[in-house]
N, C-alpha and C positions, 0 to 999 in steps of 0.2 A: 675799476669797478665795472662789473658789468652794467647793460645800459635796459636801465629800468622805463619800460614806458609805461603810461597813463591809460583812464579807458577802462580798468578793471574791478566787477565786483568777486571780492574772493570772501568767503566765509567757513570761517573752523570747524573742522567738525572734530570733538573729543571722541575718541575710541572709537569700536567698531559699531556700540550702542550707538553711536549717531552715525556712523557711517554708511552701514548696511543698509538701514533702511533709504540712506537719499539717493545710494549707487541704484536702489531695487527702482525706489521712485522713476527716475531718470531713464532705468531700462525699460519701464513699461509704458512710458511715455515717447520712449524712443520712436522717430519716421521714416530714417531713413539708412542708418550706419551707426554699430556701437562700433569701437575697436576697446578690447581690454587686455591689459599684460599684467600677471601676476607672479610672484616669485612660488609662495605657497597655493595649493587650491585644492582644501583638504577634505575629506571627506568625512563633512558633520551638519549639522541641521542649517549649518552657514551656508556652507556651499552648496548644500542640496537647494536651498533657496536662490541664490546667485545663478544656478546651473539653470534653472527652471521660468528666472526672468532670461537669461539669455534667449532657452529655447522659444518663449511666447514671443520674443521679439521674432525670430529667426523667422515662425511661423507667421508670422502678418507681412512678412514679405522684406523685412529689414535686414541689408547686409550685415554679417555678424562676424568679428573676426576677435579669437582669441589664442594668446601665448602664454604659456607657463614653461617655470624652468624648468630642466632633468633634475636638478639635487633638492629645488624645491618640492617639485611637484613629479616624483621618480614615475609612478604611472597612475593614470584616470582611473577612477572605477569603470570598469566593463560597460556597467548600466548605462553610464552617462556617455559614454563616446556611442553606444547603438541610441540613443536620445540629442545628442547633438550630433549627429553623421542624419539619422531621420529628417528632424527638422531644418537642415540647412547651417547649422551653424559650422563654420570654420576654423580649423583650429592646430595648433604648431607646436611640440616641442621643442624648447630650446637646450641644445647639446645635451640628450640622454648620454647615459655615463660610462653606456657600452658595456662588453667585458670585461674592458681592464680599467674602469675607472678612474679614479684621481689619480691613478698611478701617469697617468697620460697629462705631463703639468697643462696643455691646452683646456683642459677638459674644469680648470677651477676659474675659468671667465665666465661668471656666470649671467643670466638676466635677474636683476635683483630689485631693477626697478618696480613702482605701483601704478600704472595710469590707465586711466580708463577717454576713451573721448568719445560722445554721446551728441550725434547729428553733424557735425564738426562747429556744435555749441560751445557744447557745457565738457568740462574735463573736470576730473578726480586727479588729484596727486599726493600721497603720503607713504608712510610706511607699513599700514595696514594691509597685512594679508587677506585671502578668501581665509580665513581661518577666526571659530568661535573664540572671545572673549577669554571663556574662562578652561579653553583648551590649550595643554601646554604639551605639545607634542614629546618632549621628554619626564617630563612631570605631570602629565596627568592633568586632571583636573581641577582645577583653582577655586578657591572662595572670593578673591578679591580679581578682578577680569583688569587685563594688560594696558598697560599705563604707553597708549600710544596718538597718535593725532593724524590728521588729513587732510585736504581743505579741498572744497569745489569750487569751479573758477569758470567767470564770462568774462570774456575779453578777448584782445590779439594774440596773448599766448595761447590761445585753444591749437590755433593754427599752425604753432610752431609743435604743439605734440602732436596733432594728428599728419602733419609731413615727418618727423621723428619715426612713428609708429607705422606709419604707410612705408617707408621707406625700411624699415628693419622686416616687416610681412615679406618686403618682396627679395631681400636676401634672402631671408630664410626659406622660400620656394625655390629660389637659385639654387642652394647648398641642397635641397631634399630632390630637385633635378637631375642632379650633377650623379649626387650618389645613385639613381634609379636610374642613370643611363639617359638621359630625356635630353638629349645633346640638343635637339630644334627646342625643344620646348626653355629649354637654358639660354640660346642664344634670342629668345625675342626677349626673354623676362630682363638679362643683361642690356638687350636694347633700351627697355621701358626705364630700366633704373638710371642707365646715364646718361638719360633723356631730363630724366625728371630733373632737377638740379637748375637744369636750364628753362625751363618750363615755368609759363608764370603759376603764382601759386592758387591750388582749383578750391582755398578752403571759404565759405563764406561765413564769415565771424557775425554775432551778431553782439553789438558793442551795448551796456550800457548808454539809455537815452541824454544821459548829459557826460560823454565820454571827459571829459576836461576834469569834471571835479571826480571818477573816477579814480580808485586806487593806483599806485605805480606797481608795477609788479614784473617777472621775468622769469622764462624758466630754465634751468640750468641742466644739462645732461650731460652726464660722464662715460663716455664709451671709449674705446680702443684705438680710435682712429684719430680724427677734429681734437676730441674734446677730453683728453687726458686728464687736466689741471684745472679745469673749471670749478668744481664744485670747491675743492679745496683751495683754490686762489680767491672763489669768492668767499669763506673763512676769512681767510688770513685778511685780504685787505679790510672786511667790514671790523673785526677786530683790531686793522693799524689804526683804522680812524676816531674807536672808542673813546668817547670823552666822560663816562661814567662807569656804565656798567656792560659786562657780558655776562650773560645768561647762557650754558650749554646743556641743554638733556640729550644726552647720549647713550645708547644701549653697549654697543662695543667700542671702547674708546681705546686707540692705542695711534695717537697723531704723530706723522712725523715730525723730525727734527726745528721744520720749520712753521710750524704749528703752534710748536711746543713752545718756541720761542717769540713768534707771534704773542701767545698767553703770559706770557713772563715779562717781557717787554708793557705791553701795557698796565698790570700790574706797579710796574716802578712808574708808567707815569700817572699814578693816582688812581687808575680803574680798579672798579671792584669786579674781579673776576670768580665765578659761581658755577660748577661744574657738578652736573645732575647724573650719577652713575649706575650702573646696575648694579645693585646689594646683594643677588640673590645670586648662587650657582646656578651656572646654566649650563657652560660649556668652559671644559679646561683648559684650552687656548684663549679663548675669550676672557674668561675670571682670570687667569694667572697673567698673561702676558705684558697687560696692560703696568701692573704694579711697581715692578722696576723705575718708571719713568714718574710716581708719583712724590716720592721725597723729592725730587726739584722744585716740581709746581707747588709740594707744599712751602720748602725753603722759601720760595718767592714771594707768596701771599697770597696764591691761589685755594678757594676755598673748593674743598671736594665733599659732597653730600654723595650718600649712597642712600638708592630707593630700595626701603626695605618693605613696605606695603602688598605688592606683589611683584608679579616682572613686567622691569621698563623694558619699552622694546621702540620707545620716543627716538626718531632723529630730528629735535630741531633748535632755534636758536633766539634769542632776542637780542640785540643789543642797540643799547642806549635809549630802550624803551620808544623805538621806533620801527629798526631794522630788525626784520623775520624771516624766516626760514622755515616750513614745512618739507619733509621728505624723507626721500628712502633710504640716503645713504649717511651710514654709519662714518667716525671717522677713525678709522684703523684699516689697514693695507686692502682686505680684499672689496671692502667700497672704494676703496680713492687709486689702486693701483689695477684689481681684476676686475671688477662686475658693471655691469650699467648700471645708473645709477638716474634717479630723478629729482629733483629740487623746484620747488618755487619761493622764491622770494620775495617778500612785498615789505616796501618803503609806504605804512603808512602806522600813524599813530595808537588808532584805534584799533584797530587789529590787532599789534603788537601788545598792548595790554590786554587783549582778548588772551594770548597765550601765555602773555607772564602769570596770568591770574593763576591756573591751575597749576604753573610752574612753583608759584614761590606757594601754593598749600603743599606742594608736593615736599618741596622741601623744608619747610615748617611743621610737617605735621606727620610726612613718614620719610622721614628720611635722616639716618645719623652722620653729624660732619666726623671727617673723619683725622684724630688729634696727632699731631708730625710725633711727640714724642711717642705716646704707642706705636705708633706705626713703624717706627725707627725701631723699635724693640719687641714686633710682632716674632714667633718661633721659628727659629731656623728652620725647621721642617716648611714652613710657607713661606718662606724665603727661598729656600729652594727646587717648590713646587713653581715660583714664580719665577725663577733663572729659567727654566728648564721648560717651560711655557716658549718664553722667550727664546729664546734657543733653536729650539722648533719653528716658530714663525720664521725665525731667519734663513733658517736651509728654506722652508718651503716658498718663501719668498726665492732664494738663488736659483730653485730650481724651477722657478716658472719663467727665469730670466729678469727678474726685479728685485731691487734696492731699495734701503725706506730708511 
């Protein structure tokens, strides 16, 4: 299990309605250093607000450093790069998608993670895009706004995302070096980065004043390199240990083998396992692929709810009405095997029914379970929309060099 330490207050925040405003809060309170990395950063009254706390930070003198992805975030509006280039703010794309795009299998390791860190206090970690509620970039415009979570966090983990995010900036100045030719300028940034590692660490935390009775918490990050398996080993194991119930809201679910059977396994030993899905078409990779793999979990006992309310776009987890999970990564192949990914997790009580609460309305109230016998006898033609989903994932998995 990974190693949870003490010291933390963390608190939930549902949707982007509570998020937005505490990210804005926090940047305009900002002294000294935001760093923020977004997968999406889209251009709506959201971001134009986000973009606008940035810049006011930028200008009072606060270093301001921000990432978004190429297939996130393909390009800035014009306006806003000559308003963040003005006022000092700094800023990265991570692998635009070039000419030949996804054709290039490198080019689908994406940044997918959410984090923000603020002074090297206060951190954001969730799934929440810079993107409005009730905007659905393929669909248009919503009446009911996106069924997703976040949480803000003081503690010793601040320290471990802003060395995380300090350290992926000054890759990415490396690689944007490298290709400008800036041969000097690549070899001090190469000096700085494997320096740093060694270097004690420069973050000053500022702890909750009675750290002891403080939350346990920890944050978990999926990259390419270290941390392969983290996020989904810490799945699995908080799942071997289940002695009641697991709870999953998940936007793209498509778990590997040993996930899968992770869920199945506790199951027979008495767990009630509860799996919170996306209801709605979104993407036909994403809706078909997954299906195949659900008559097992249903054979077993596992119970599957589809969110039919609006779109889930939730990654996170309760179990045993203890153990939680807020973040960014989804669990099917290109969170757990391409993209970065962020997680926090927290071992406390209260918390955790802070998340089950809107979990189990969510699935009592908009969400249909979904019954083994229909589903065994849903139309061949979505039968074979869902082979054929799957199918596809699998080359595009072989051809990035990965298995699942």
């Amino acid at each position: 299990m990974p190693t949870l330490r003490s010291g933390h207050r963390v608190q939930l925040l549902c949707s982007g309605q509570a998020f937005f405003p505490a990210l804005i809060e926090a940047l305009d309170a900002a002294r000294r250093e935001v760093r923020l990395e977004t997968y999406i950063f889209h251009d709506d009254a959201v971001g134009e607000s986000i973009v606008s706390a940035l810049e006011r930070a930028a200008l009072r003198g606060v270093a301001v450093y921000l990432v978004v992805d190429g297939i996130g975030t393909p390009q800035m509006p014009a306006r806003w790069v000559v308003r963040l280039q003005s006022s000092g703010v700094q800023w990265q794309q991570f692998l635009p998608l070039g000419s030949f795009g996804l054709f290039i299998p490198g080019r689908w390791r994406r940044l997918h993670r959410k984090l923000c860190v603020v002074d090297q206090e206060l951190a954001f970690c969730g799934g929440i895009n810079i993107l409005d509620d009730f905007i659905e970039l393929n669909h248009g415009v919503q009446t009911i706004p996106r069924f997703d979570f976040a949480v803000s966090v003081r503690g010793p983990l601040v320290a471990d995302a802003h060395n995380a995010m300090d350290q992926f900036w000054r890759r990415l100045q490396t690689t944007r070096q490298l290709g400008q030719g800036q041969f000097q300028e690549v070899r001090r940034s190469l000096e700085q980065l494997l320096a740093a590692p060694l270097q004690s660490p420069t973050v000053k935390v500022t702890e909750p004043a009675s750290a002891a009775v403080g939350m346990r918490a920890t944050l978990l990050l999926r990259d390419n390199l270290r941390n392969r398996k983290r996020i989904e080993r810490a799945y699995r194991q908080a799942i071997a240990h289940a002695r009641s119930e697991v709870v999953i809201a998940n936007a793209y679910f498509l778990p590997g083998i040993k996930l899968r059977r992770a869920l199945i396994h506790a199951v027979r030993r008495g767990v009630r396992v509860r799996l919170l899905l996306q209801g709605r078409y979104e993407f036909f990779m994403q809706y078909h692929a997954a299906k195949p793999f659900y008559g097992a979990l249903l054979d077993a006992g596992v119970e599957i709810y589809e969110y039919q309310a609006g779109f889930l776009h939730a990654k996170v987890a309760v179990i045993d009405g203890k153990w939680a999970t807020v973040g960014s990564s989804n669990l099917d192949p290109l969170s757990l095997l391409l993209a970065r990914e962020a997680n926090v997790v927290v071992d406390d009580g209260t918390f955790a029914q802070a998340l089950l609460a809107p979990l189990n309305s969510a699935i009592q109230q908009h969400s249909v379970r979904l019954d083994k016998a229909m589903f065994t006898h849903r139309p061949l033609w979505q039968r074979l929309k869902d082979r054929l989903a799957y199918a596809v994932m699998r080359l595009t998995l072989f051809l990035s060099g990965n298995d699942y």
